[in-house]
C-alpha positions as CSV (number, residue, x, y, z in Angstrom):
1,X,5.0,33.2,28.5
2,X,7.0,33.2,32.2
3,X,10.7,32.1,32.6
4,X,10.0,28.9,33.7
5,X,10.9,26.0,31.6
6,X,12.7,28.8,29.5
7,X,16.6,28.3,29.5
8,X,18.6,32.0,29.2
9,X,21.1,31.0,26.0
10,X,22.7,34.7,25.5
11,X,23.3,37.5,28.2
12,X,24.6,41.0,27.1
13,X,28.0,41.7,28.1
14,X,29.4,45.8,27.1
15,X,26.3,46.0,24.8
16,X,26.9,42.9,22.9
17,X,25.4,39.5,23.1
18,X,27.1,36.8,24.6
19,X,26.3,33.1,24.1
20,X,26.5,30.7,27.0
21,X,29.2,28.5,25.6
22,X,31.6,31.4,24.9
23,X,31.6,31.8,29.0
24,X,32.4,29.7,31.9
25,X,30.2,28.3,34.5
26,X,29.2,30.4,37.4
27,X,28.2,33.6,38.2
28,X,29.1,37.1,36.5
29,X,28.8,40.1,37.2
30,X,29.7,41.4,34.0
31,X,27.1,39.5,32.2
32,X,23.1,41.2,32.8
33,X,20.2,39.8,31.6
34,X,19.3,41.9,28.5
35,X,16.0,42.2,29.6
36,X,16.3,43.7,34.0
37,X,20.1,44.0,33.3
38,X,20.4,41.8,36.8
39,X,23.6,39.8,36.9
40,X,23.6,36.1,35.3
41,X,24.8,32.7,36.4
42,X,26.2,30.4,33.5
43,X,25.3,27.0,33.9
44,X,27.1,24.5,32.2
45,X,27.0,21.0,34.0
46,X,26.8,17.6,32.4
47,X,23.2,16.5,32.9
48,X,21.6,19.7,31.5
49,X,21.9,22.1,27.9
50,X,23.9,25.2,29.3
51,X,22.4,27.9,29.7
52,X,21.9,31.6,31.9
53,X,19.9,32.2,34.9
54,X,19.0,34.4,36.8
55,X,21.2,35.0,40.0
56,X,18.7,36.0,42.0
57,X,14.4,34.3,42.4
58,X,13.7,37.9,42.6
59,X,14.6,38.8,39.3
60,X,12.3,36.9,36.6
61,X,12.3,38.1,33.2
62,X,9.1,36.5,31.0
63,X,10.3,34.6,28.4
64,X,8.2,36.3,25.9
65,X,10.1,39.7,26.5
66,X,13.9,38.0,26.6
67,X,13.1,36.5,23.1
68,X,12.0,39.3,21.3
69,X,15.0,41.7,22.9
70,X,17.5,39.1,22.6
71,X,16.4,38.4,18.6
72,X,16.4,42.1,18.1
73,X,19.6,42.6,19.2
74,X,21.1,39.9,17.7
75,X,19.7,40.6,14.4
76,X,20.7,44.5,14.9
77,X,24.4,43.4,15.6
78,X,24.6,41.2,12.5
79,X,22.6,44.0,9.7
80,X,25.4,46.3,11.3
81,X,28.5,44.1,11.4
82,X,27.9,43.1,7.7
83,X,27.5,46.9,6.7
84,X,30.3,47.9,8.4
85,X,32.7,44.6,6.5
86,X,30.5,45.5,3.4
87,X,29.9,41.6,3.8
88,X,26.1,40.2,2.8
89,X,24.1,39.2,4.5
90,X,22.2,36.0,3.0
91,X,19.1,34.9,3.6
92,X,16.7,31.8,2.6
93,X,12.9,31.6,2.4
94,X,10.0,30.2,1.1
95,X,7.0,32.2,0.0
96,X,4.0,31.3,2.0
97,X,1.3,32.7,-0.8
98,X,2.9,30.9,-3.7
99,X,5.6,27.9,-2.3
100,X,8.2,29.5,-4.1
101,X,11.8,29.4,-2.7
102,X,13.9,32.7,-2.5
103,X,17.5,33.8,-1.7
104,X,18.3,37.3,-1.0
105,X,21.0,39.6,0.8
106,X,19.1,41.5,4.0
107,X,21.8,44.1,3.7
108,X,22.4,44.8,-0.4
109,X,20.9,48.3,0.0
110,X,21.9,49.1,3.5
111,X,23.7,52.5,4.3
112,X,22.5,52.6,8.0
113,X,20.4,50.3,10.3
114,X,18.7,51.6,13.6
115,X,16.3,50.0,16.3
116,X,13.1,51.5,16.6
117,X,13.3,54.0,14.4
118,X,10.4,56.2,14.5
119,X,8.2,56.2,11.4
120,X,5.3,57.7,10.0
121,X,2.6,56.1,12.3
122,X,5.4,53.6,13.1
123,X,8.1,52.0,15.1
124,X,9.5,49.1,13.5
125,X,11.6,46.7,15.5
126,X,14.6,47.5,13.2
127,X,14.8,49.7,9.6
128,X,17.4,49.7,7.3
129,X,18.0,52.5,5.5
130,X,19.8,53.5,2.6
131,X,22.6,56.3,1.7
132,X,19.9,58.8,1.6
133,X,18.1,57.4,4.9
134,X,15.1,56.4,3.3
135,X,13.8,52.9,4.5
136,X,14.3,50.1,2.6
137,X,13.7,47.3,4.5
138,X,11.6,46.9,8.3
139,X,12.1,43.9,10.1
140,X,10.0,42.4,12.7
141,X,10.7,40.2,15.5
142,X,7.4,38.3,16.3
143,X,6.9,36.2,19.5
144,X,3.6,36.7,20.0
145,X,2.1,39.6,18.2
146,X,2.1,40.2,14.9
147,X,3.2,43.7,13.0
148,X,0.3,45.9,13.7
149,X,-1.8,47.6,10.8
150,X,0.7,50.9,10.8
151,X,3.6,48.8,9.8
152,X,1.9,47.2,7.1
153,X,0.2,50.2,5.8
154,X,3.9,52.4,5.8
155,X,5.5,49.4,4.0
156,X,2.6,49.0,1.1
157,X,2.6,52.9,0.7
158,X,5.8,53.6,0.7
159,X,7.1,50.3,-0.8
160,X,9.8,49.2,1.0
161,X,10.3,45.3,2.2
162,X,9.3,43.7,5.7
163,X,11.0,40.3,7.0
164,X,9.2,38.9,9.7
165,X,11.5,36.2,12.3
166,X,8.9,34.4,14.3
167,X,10.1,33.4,17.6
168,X,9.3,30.4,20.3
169,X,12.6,28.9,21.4
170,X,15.9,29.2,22.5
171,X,17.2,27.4,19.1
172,X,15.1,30.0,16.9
173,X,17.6,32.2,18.7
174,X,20.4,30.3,18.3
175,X,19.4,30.1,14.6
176,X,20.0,33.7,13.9
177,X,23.5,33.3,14.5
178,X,23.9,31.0,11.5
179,X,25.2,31.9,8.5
180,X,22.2,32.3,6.3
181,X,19.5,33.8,8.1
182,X,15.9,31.9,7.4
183,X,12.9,34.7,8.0
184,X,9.8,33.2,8.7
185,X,8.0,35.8,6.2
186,X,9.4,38.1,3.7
187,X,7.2,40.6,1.4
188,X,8.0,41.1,-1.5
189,X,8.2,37.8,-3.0
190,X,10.8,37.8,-5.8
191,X,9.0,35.4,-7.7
192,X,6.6,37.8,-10.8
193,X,4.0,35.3,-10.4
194,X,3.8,35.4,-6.9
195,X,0.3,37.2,-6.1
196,X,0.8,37.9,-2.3
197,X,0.1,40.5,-1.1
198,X,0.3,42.3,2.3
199,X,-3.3,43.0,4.2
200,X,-4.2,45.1,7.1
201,X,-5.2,42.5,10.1
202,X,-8.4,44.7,10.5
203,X,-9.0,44.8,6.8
204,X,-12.0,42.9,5.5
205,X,-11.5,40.3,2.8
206,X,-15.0,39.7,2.0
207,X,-15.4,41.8,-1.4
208,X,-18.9,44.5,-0.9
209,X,-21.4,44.8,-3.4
210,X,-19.5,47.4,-5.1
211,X,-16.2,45.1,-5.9
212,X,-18.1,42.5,-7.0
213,X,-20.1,44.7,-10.3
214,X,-16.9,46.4,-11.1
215,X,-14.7,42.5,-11.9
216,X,-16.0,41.5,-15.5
217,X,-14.9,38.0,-14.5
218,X,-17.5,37.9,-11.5
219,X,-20.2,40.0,-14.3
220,X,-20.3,37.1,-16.7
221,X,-20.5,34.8,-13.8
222,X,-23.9,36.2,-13.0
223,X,-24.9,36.7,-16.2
224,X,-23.9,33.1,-17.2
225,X,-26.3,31.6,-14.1
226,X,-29.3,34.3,-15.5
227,X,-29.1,32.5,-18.7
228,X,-28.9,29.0,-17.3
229,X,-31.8,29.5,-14.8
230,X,-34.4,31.2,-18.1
231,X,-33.5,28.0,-20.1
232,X,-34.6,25.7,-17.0
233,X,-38.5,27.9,-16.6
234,X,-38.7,27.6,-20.9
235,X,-38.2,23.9,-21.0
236,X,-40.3,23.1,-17.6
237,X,-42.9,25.0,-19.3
238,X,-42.6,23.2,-22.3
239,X,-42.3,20.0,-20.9
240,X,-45.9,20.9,-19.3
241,X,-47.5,22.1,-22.8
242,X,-46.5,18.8,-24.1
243,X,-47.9,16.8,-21.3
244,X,-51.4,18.0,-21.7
Protein backbone atom coordinates (compact mmCIF):
# COMPACT_ATOMS: atom_id res chain seq x y z
CA UNK A 1 0.00 0.00 0.00
CA UNK A 2 2.38 3.37 -1.07
CA UNK A 3 1.70 6.91 0.26
CA UNK A 4 0.08 7.99 -2.60
CA UNK A 5 -3.53 8.78 -2.45
CA UNK A 6 -2.92 8.33 1.38
CA UNK A 7 -3.44 11.64 3.38
CA UNK A 8 -0.97 11.85 6.73
CA UNK A 9 -3.91 12.82 9.55
CA UNK A 10 -1.48 12.53 12.88
CA UNK A 11 2.29 13.26 13.14
CA UNK A 12 4.18 12.62 16.50
CA UNK A 13 5.23 15.56 18.19
CA UNK A 14 7.65 14.77 21.93
CA UNK A 15 6.35 11.15 21.59
CA UNK A 16 2.74 11.86 21.36
CA UNK A 17 0.39 11.97 18.59
CA UNK A 18 -0.75 15.03 17.14
CA UNK A 19 -3.75 15.40 14.90
CA UNK A 20 -3.67 17.81 11.95
CA UNK A 21 -6.39 20.08 13.08
CA UNK A 22 -4.78 20.74 16.52
CA UNK A 23 -1.75 22.40 14.32
CA UNK A 24 -1.39 25.14 11.84
CA UNK A 25 -0.73 25.09 8.27
CA UNK A 26 2.84 24.77 7.07
CA UNK A 27 5.78 23.18 7.78
CA UNK A 28 7.26 21.98 11.29
CA UNK A 29 10.01 20.90 12.41
CA UNK A 30 8.78 19.72 15.52
CA UNK A 31 6.32 17.51 13.99
CA UNK A 32 8.20 13.91 12.34
CA UNK A 33 6.39 11.48 10.65
CA UNK A 34 5.99 8.58 13.04
CA UNK A 35 7.09 6.24 10.71
CA UNK A 36 11.10 8.04 9.09
CA UNK A 37 10.72 10.70 11.87
CA UNK A 38 11.34 13.34 8.72
CA UNK A 39 9.73 16.66 9.39
CA UNK A 40 5.97 17.22 8.28
CA UNK A 41 4.06 19.95 6.47
CA UNK A 42 0.34 20.61 7.73
CA UNK A 43 -1.91 21.26 5.03
CA UNK A 44 -4.94 22.84 5.72
CA UNK A 45 -6.35 24.80 2.61
CA UNK A 46 -9.99 25.11 1.63
CA UNK A 47 -10.36 22.83 -1.35
CA UNK A 48 -8.77 19.75 0.36
CA UNK A 49 -9.40 17.51 3.99
CA UNK A 50 -6.21 18.68 6.01
CA UNK A 51 -3.80 16.63 6.41
CA UNK A 52 0.34 15.94 6.87
CA UNK A 53 2.91 15.43 4.30
CA UNK A 54 5.88 14.77 3.76
CA UNK A 55 8.36 17.84 3.52
CA UNK A 56 10.47 16.34 1.43
CA UNK A 57 9.62 13.60 -2.21
CA UNK A 58 12.49 11.86 -0.84
CA UNK A 59 10.99 10.80 2.21
CA UNK A 60 7.84 8.34 1.46
CA UNK A 61 6.51 6.41 4.11
CA UNK A 62 3.98 3.28 2.70
CA UNK A 63 0.80 3.83 3.93
CA UNK A 64 0.48 0.35 5.21
CA UNK A 65 3.36 0.96 7.84
CA UNK A 66 2.07 4.70 8.99
CA UNK A 67 -1.39 2.95 9.76
CA UNK A 68 -0.39 0.25 11.77
CA UNK A 69 2.33 2.60 13.90
CA UNK A 70 0.06 5.46 14.01
CA UNK A 71 -3.01 2.98 15.43
CA UNK A 72 -0.56 1.46 17.78
CA UNK A 73 0.38 4.38 19.25
CA UNK A 74 -2.74 5.88 19.54
CA UNK A 75 -4.34 2.93 21.05
CA UNK A 76 -1.06 2.64 23.46
CA UNK A 77 -1.61 6.37 24.63
CA UNK A 78 -5.27 5.85 25.35
CA UNK A 79 -4.93 1.99 27.49
CA UNK A 80 -2.25 4.17 29.33
CA UNK A 81 -4.02 7.50 29.84
CA UNK A 82 -7.12 5.71 31.19
CA UNK A 83 -4.92 3.60 33.63
CA UNK A 84 -3.13 6.29 34.81
CA UNK A 85 -7.01 8.55 35.53
CA UNK A 86 -8.28 5.01 36.54
CA UNK A 87 -10.95 6.07 33.87
CA UNK A 88 -12.51 3.06 31.53
CA UNK A 89 -12.02 2.51 28.76
CA UNK A 90 -15.33 1.47 26.76
CA UNK A 91 -15.65 -0.45 24.09
CA UNK A 92 -18.56 -1.72 21.58
CA UNK A 93 -18.68 -4.88 19.38
CA UNK A 94 -20.49 -7.26 17.68
CA UNK A 95 -19.64 -10.94 17.73
CA UNK A 96 -18.80 -12.24 14.30
CA UNK A 97 -19.51 -16.12 15.17
CA UNK A 98 -22.78 -15.54 16.83
CA UNK A 99 -24.28 -11.67 15.89
CA UNK A 100 -24.33 -10.86 19.37
CA UNK A 101 -23.63 -7.26 20.55
CA UNK A 102 -21.07 -6.67 23.43
CA UNK A 103 -19.89 -3.70 25.68
CA UNK A 104 -16.85 -4.01 27.62
CA UNK A 105 -14.03 -1.87 29.41
CA UNK A 106 -10.44 -2.59 27.52
CA UNK A 107 -8.82 -1.43 30.63
CA UNK A 108 -11.00 -3.09 33.80
CA UNK A 109 -8.01 -5.35 34.72
CA UNK A 110 -5.14 -3.30 33.61
CA UNK A 111 -2.16 -2.55 36.01
CA UNK A 112 0.36 -1.96 33.19
CA UNK A 113 0.29 -1.84 29.35
CA UNK A 114 3.52 -2.16 27.10
CA UNK A 115 4.15 -2.27 23.19
CA UNK A 116 5.65 -5.32 21.98
CA UNK A 117 6.01 -7.01 24.82
CA UNK A 118 7.90 -10.13 24.35
CA UNK A 119 5.94 -13.32 24.95
CA UNK A 120 6.19 -16.90 24.87
CA UNK A 121 6.64 -17.44 21.10
CA UNK A 122 5.18 -13.90 20.85
CA UNK A 123 5.24 -10.30 20.29
CA UNK A 124 1.92 -8.87 20.49
CA UNK A 125 1.31 -5.36 19.11
CA UNK A 126 0.38 -4.23 22.67
CA UNK A 127 -0.40 -6.45 26.13
CA UNK A 128 -2.04 -5.40 29.00
CA UNK A 129 -1.07 -6.72 32.04
CA UNK A 130 -2.37 -6.90 35.32
CA UNK A 131 -0.95 -6.06 39.05
CA UNK A 132 0.98 -9.24 38.96
CA UNK A 133 2.18 -8.69 35.18
CA UNK A 134 0.47 -11.51 33.84
CA UNK A 135 -1.36 -10.78 30.41
CA UNK A 136 -4.73 -10.15 30.28
CA UNK A 137 -5.54 -8.86 27.25
CA UNK A 138 -3.22 -8.63 23.56
CA UNK A 139 -4.37 -6.36 21.12
CA UNK A 140 -3.63 -6.37 17.52
CA UNK A 141 -3.54 -3.75 15.03
CA UNK A 142 -4.24 -5.37 11.57
CA UNK A 143 -3.71 -3.58 8.19
CA UNK A 144 -2.88 -6.22 6.30
CA UNK A 145 -1.83 -9.32 8.16
CA UNK A 146 -3.54 -11.05 10.40
CA UNK A 147 -2.21 -12.29 14.17
CA UNK A 148 0.04 -15.09 13.28
CA UNK A 149 -0.56 -18.76 14.69
CA UNK A 150 1.88 -17.88 17.97
CA UNK A 151 -0.49 -15.22 19.06
CA UNK A 152 -3.38 -17.28 18.83
CA UNK A 153 -1.98 -20.28 20.29
CA UNK A 154 -0.41 -18.03 23.65
CA UNK A 155 -3.95 -16.54 24.01
CA UNK A 156 -6.06 -20.07 23.90
CA UNK A 157 -3.42 -21.60 26.25
CA UNK A 158 -2.99 -19.24 28.56
CA UNK A 159 -6.55 -17.75 28.30
CA UNK A 160 -6.24 -14.22 28.16
CA UNK A 161 -8.38 -11.94 25.61
CA UNK A 162 -7.30 -10.65 22.00
CA UNK A 163 -9.01 -7.41 20.36
CA UNK A 164 -8.20 -7.10 16.90
CA UNK A 165 -8.66 -3.17 15.17
CA UNK A 166 -8.53 -3.69 11.44
CA UNK A 167 -7.25 -0.82 9.62
CA UNK A 168 -7.62 0.73 5.88
CA UNK A 169 -8.19 4.53 6.25
CA UNK A 170 -7.39 7.61 7.69
CA UNK A 171 -10.99 7.80 9.47
CA UNK A 172 -10.46 4.10 11.05
CA UNK A 173 -7.67 6.16 12.58
CA UNK A 174 -9.44 8.98 13.42
CA UNK A 175 -12.01 6.55 14.96
CA UNK A 176 -9.82 5.44 17.68
CA UNK A 177 -9.87 8.73 19.12
CA UNK A 178 -13.63 8.49 19.90
CA UNK A 179 -14.98 7.82 22.93
CA UNK A 180 -16.00 4.27 22.74
CA UNK A 181 -13.52 2.33 20.91
CA UNK A 182 -15.28 -0.21 18.25
CA UNK A 183 -12.69 -3.39 17.68
CA UNK A 184 -13.21 -5.09 14.68
CA UNK A 185 -12.82 -8.68 16.58
CA UNK A 186 -12.80 -9.43 20.22
CA UNK A 187 -12.29 -13.15 21.66
CA UNK A 188 -13.88 -14.04 24.11
CA UNK A 189 -17.39 -13.32 23.26
CA UNK A 190 -19.32 -12.57 26.49
CA UNK A 191 -22.28 -14.00 25.27
CA UNK A 192 -22.52 -18.24 27.02
CA UNK A 193 -24.00 -19.27 23.96
CA UNK A 194 -21.61 -17.92 21.78
CA UNK A 195 -19.56 -21.03 20.32
CA UNK A 196 -16.50 -19.12 18.66
CA UNK A 197 -13.79 -20.10 19.04
CA UNK A 198 -10.22 -18.98 18.15
CA UNK A 199 -8.32 -21.31 15.25
CA UNK A 200 -4.73 -21.51 14.17
CA UNK A 201 -4.73 -19.99 10.40
CA UNK A 202 -2.69 -23.19 9.50
CA UNK A 203 -4.98 -25.43 11.44
CA UNK A 204 -7.18 -27.77 9.46
CA UNK A 205 -10.93 -27.71 9.86
CA UNK A 206 -11.71 -30.65 8.00
CA UNK A 207 -12.41 -33.28 10.93
CA UNK A 208 -9.92 -36.90 10.20
CA UNK A 209 -11.19 -40.21 10.39
CA UNK A 210 -10.48 -40.31 13.92
CA UNK A 211 -12.90 -37.19 15.03
CA UNK A 212 -15.47 -38.34 13.19
CA UNK A 213 -15.90 -42.21 15.25
CA UNK A 214 -15.31 -40.63 18.47
CA UNK A 215 -18.75 -37.78 18.05
CA UNK A 216 -21.91 -40.13 18.92
CA UNK A 217 -23.90 -37.51 16.98
CA UNK A 218 -21.88 -38.29 13.67
CA UNK A 219 -22.07 -42.43 14.89
CA UNK A 220 -25.81 -42.62 14.74
CA UNK A 221 -25.64 -40.62 11.51
CA UNK A 222 -23.94 -43.56 9.86
CA UNK A 223 -25.57 -46.00 11.54
CA UNK A 224 -29.05 -44.35 10.70
CA UNK A 225 -28.01 -44.37 6.62
CA UNK A 226 -26.80 -48.38 7.27
CA UNK A 227 -30.26 -49.07 8.31
CA UNK A 228 -31.96 -47.02 5.59
CA UNK A 229 -29.80 -48.38 2.70
CA UNK A 230 -30.58 -52.61 4.12
CA UNK A 231 -34.37 -51.68 4.04
CA UNK A 232 -34.04 -50.34 0.35
CA UNK A 233 -31.94 -54.13 -0.91
CA UNK A 234 -34.96 -56.18 1.29
CA UNK A 235 -37.88 -54.42 -0.38
CA UNK A 236 -36.16 -54.33 -4.01
CA UNK A 237 -35.76 -57.94 -3.51
CA UNK A 238 -39.10 -58.39 -2.50
CA UNK A 239 -40.58 -56.33 -4.99
CA UNK A 240 -38.65 -58.88 -7.52
CA UNK A 241 -40.02 -62.30 -5.66
CA UNK A 242 -43.42 -60.80 -6.14
CA UNK A 243 -43.03 -60.01 -9.76
CA UNK A 244 -42.24 -63.40 -10.85
Amino acid sequence: MKESGFKIPYGENDGKMVHVRSVESGKHLDIVCPVCKGPLIARKGDKRSHHFAHATSSQQCSAESILHLTGKRLLLERISNAITNEEPLRMNWICGECGNTNEGDLGKKASSVESERMLVGCRPDICILDSSGVPVILVEVVVSHKPDDNVIRFVREKKCGLVEFHLSTEDDLIRLEDEILIPTKVHPCKHDSCRGSLSETSAKTTPTDNQDRSQPGRRLGCMSIGILTVAALITFVWVKILKK
